[in-house]
C-alpha positions as a printed NumPy array, in Angstrom:
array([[   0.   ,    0.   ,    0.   ],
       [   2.754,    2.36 ,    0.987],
       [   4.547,    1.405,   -2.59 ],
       [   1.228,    2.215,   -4.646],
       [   0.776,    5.847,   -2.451],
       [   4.862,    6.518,   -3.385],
       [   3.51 ,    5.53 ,   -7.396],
       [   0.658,    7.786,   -6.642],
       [   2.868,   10.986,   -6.01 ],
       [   5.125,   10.532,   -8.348],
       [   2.334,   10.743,  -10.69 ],
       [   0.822,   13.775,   -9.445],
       [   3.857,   15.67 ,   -9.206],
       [   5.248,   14.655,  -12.674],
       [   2.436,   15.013,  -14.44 ],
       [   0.428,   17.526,  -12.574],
       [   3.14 ,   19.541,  -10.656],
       [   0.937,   22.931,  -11.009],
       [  -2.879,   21.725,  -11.19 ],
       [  -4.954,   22.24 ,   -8.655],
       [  -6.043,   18.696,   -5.952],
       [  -9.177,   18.009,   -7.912],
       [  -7.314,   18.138,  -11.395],
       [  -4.899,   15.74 ,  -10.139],
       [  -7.611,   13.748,   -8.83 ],
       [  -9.582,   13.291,  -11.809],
       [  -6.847,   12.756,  -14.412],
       [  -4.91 ,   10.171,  -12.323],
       [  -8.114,    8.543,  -12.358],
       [  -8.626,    8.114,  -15.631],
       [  -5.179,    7.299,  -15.969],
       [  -5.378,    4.519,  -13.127],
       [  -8.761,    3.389,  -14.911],
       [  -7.089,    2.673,  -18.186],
       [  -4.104,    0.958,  -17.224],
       [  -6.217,   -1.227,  -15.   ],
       [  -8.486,   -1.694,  -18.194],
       [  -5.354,   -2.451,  -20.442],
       [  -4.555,   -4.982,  -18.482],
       [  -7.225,   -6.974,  -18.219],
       [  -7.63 ,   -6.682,  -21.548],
       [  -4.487,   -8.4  ,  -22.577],
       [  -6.46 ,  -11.422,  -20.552],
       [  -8.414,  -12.142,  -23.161],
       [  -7.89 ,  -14.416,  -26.609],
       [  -8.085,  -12.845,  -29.984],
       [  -7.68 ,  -13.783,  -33.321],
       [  -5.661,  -11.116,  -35.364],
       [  -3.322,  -10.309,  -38.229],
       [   0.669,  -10.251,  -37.559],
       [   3.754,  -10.01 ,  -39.793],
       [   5.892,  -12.772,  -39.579],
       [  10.068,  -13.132,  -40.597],
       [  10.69 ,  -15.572,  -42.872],
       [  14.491,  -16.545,  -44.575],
       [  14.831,  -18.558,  -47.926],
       [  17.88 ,  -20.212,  -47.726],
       [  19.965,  -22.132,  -50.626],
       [  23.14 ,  -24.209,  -50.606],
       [  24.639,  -22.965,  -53.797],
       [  26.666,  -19.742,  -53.152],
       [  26.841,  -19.09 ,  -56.586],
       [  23.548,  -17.223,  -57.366],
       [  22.343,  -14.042,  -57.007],
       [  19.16 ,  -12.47 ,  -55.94 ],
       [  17.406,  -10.928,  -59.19 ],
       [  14.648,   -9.411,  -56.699],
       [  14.969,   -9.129,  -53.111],
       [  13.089,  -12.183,  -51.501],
       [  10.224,  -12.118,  -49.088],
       [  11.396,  -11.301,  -45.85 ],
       [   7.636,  -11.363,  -43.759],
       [   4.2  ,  -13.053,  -44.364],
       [   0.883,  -11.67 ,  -43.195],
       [  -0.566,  -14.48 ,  -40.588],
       [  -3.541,  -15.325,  -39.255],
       [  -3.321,  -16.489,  -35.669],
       [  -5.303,  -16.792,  -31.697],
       [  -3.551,  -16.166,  -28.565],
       [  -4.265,  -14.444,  -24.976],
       [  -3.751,  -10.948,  -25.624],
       [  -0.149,  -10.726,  -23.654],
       [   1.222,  -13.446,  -26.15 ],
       [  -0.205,  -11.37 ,  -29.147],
       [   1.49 ,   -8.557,  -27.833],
       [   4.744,   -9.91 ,  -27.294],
       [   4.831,  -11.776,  -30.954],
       [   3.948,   -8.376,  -32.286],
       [   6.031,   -5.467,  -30.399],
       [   8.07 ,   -6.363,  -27.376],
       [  10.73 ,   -9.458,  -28.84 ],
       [  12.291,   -9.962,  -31.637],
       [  11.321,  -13.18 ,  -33.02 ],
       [  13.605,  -15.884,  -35.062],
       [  12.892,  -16.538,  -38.844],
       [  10.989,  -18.904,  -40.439],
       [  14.146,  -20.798,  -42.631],
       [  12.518,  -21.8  ,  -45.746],
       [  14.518,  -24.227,  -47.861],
       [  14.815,  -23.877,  -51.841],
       [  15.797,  -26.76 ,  -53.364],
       [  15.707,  -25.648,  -57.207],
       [  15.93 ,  -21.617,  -56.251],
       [  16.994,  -20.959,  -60.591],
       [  13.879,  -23.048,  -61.437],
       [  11.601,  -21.833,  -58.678],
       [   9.496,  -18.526,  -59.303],
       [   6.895,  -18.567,  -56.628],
       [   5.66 ,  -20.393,  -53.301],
       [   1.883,  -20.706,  -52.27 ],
       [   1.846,  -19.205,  -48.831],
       [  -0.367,  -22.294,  -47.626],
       [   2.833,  -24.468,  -47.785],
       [   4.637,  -22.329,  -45.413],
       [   1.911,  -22.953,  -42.741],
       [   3.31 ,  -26.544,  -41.061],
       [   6.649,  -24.923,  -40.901],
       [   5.594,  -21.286,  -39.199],
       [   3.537,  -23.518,  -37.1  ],
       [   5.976,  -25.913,  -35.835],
       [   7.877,  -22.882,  -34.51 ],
       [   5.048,  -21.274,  -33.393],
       [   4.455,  -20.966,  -29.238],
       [   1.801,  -19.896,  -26.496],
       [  -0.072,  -18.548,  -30.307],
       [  -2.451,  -20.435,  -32.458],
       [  -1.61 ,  -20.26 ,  -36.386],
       [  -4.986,  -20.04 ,  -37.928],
       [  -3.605,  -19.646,  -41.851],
       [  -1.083,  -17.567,  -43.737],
       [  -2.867,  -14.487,  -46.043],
       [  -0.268,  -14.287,  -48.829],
       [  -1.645,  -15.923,  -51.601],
       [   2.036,  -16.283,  -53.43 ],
       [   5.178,  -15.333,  -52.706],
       [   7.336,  -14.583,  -55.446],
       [  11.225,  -15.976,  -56.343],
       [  13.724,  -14.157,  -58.314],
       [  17.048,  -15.878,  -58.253],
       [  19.325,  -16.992,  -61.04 ],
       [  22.871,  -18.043,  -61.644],
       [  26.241,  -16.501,  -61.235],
       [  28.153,  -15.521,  -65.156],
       [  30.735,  -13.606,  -66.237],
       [  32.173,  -12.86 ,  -69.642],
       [  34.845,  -10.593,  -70.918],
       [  34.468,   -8.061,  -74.023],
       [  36.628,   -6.481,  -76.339],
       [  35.576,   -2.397,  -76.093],
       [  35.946,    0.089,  -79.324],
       [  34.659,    3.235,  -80.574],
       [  33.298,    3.577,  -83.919],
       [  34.931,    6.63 ,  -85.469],
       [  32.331,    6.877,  -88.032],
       [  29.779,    7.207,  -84.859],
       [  31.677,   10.01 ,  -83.664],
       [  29.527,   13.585,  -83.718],
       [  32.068,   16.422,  -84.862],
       [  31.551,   20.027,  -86.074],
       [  31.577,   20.586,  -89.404],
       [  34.468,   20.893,  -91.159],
       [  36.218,   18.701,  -88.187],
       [  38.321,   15.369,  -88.25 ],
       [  39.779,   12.993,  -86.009],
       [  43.823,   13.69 ,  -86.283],
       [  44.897,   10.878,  -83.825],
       [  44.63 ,    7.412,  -82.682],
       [  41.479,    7.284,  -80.387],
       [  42.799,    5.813,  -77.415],
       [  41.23 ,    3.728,  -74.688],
       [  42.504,    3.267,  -71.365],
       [  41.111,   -0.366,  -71.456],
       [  41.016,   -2.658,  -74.379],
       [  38.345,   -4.546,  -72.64 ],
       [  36.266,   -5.139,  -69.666],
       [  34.377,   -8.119,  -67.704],
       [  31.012,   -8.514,  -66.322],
       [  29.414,  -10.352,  -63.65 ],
       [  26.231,  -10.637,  -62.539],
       [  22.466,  -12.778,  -63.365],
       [  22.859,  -15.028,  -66.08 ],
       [  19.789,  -13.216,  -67.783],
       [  21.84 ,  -10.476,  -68.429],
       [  25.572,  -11.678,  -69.051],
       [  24.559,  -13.799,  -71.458],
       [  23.188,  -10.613,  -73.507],
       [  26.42 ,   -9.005,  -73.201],
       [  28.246,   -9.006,  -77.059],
       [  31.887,  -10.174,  -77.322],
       [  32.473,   -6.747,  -78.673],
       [  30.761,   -3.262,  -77.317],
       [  30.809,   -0.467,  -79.004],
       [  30.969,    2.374,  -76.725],
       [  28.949,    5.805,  -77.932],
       [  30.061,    9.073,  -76.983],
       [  27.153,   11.464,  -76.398],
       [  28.893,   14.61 ,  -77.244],
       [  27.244,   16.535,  -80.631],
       [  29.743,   19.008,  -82.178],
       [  32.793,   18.071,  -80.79 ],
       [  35.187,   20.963,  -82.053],
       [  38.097,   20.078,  -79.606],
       [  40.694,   17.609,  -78.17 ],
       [  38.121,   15.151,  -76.332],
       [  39.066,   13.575,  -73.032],
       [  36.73 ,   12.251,  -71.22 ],
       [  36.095,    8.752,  -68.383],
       [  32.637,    7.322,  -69.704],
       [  31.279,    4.48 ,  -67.504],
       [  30.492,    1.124,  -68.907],
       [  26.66 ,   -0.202,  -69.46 ],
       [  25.006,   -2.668,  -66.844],
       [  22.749,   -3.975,  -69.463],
       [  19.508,   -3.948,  -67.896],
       [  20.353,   -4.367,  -64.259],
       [  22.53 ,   -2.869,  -61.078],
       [  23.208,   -6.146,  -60.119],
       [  25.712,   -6.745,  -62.716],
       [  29.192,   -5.362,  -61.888],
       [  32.161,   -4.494,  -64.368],
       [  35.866,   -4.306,  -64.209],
       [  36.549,   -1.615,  -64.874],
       [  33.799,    0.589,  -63.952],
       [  34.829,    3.409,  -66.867],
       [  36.943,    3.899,  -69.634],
       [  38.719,    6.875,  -70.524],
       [  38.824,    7.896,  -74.301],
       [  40.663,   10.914,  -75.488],
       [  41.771,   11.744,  -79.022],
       [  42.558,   14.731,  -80.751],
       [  40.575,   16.793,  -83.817],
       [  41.634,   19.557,  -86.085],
       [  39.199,   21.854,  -88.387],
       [  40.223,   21.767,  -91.659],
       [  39.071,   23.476,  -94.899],
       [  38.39 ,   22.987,  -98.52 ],
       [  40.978,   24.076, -101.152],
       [  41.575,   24.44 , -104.733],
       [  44.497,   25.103, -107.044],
       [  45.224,   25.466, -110.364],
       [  48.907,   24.549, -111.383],
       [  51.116,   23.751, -114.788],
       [  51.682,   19.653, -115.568],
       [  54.572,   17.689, -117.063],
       [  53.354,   15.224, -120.014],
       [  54.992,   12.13 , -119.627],
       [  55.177,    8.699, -121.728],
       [  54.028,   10.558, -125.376],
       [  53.873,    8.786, -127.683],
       [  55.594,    9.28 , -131.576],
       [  52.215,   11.527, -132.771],
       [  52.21 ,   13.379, -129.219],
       [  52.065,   16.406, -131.41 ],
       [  48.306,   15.518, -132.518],
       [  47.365,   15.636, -129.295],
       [  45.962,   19.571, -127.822],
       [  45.443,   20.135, -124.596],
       [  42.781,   22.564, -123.926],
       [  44.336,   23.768, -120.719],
       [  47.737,   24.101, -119.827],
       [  46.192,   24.011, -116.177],
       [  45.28 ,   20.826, -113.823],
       [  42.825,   21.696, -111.566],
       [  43.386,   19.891, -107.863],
       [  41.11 ,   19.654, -104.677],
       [  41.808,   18.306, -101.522],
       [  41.405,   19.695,  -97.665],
       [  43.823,   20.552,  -95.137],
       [  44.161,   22.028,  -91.489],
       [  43.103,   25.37 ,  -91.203],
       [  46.374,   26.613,  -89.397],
       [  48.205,   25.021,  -92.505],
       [  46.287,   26.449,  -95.118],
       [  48.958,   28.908,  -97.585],
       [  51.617,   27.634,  -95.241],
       [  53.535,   25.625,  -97.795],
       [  55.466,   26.309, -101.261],
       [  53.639,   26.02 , -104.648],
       [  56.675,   25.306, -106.19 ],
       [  56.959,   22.275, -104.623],
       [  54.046,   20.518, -106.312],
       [  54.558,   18.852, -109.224],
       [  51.902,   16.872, -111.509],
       [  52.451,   14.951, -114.476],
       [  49.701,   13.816, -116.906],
       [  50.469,   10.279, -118.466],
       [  49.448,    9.521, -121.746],
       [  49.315,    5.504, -121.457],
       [  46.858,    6.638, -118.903],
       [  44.375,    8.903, -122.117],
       [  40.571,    7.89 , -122.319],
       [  40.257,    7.982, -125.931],
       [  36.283,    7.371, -125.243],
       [  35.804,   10.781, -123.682],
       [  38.894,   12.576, -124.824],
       [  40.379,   13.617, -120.968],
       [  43.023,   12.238, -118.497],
       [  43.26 ,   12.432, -115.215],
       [  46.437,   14.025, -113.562],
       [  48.518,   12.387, -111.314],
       [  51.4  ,   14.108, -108.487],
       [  54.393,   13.365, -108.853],
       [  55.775,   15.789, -105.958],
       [  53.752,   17.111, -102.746],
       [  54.968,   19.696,  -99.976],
       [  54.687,   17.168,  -96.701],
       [  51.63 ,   19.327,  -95.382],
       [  49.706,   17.716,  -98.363],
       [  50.925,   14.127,  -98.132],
       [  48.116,   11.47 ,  -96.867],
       [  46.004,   13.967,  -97.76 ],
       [  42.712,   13.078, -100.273],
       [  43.759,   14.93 , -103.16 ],
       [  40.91 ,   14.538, -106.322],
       [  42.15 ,   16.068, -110.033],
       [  39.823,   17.362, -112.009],
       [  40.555,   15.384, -115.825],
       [  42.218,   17.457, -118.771],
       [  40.6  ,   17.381, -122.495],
       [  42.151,   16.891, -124.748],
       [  41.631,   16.821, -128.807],
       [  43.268,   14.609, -131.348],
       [  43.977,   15.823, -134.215],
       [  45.01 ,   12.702, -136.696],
       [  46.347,   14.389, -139.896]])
């Protein structure tokens, strides 16, 4: 009695430490009333809802979890109301262990066949049935490949007027993957990566990360790749310059050239453009090389400044007549 009138005062001065006696009085009432109510409540058997842990477990270590599995089921079960209460809140209660024996093959469970074993665990509560209709399973095997990376030049999204002037270099020649079998498999033995860059009008250099193909779950070595490579504008040009005639033949003289003048295309850097000596080019026209059919020949160099060489260089073809006489 002396214990309960030390609870009592605690109670009125903690919660009520500036309310007037009849305040008190009335509140720790209602308070006492409702604890005493509570637990005599808990007395009682009911038949309720609860969440209950379950863990799939496999023997092969060598497959991966597509989806996370099920962790809880919603249960049916009867108990006195203080067994309810500690299955729900107050202990923390040991997993169901539910064996796969095919996990790769197996895509769902019926939740009925998980009642004998949540049962046989089950103490002081009454398993009535389990709720989930199905419970699904998303597990497949362990792969990994390796693939040869690249970039396809032609792919590559440049300004106008630019070019590629280098080697485009990858830090990696190639790459593996791991992960669900569903998606390795899909990986090619060559991947092409694409840059996303429009307009590029400078040196690139830049780490791009590799693809997943479809899922998170599958991991790469290395992660990204760095590509750099180098580009240079270059323009269009045209010149106009003498030729030698080589190879004539004994009536060379019946043949007359309309124009003294070979007309050559081709482009080049900007920064180079003018900067090398005219005098230096030299083109030849070869008469073993004459379409008599249309009366022209196409020039050939013989000679080019080194700003020019591996450079696509087009001629525009000479006429010619032929005068037999």
């Amino acid at each position: 009695m002396k214990q309960f009138e030390k609870i009592w005062e605690w109670l009125s001065n903690y919660l009520l430490p500036q309310s007037n006696e009849t305040i008190k009085v009335v509140v720790l009432c209602i308070v006492t009333a409702t604890t005493f109510w509570f637990f005599n409540a808990l007395n009682d058997n009911y038949s309720t809802r609860i969440t209950y842990p379950i863990k799939f477990t496999y023997p092969d270590s060598a497959l991966v979890e597509v989806e996370e599995l099920p962790k809880k089921v919603s249960i049916n079960v009867s108990g006195g109301g203080w067994n309810l209460l500690r299955k729900t809140f107050w202990f923390t209660i040991t997993p169901v262990e539910v064996p796969l024996e095919d996990p790769v093959e197996t895509k769902y469970i019926l939740g009925n066949s998980l009642y004998s074993l949540i049962a046989d665990q089950m103490t002081e509560i009454q398993l009535n049935f389990v709720e989930n209709d199905t419970l699904k399973i998303d597990i497949d095997s362990m792969k990994s490949t390796r693939s040869k990376l690249i970039v396809d030049s032609s792919k590559i999204n440049l300004a106008e007027g630019y070019e590629i002037t280098s080697q485009i270099r990858l830090s990696h020649d190639s790459a593996s993957f791991s992960g669900p079998e569903r998606f390795v498999k899909e990986i090619p033995n060559t991947i092409n990566i694409d840059l996303e860059e429009e307009n590029i009008s400078s040196n690139f250099s830049k780490e791009i990360y590799l693809p997943t193909f479809g899922s998170s779950l599958v991991s790469r070595n290395p992660v990204e790749v760095k590509i750099d490579f180098s580009v240079a504008k270059f323009i269009k040009q045209e010149l106009m310059l003498p030729f030698e005639k080589i190879n004539a033949p004994e009536d060379s003289n019946s043949y007359n050239f309309q124009d003294s003048l070979a007309t050559m295309n081709f482009k080049i850097r900007e920064e180079l453009a003018g900067n090398y000596n005219l005098d230096s080019i030299k083109l030849f026209v070869d008469f073993n090389n004459i379409q008599a059919s249309d009366s022209t020949v196409l020039p050939e160099a013989k000679m080019l400044p080194h700003q020019l060489r591996n450079r696509e260089i087009t001629f525009q073809p000479v006429k010619f007549n032929y005068n037999d006489q």
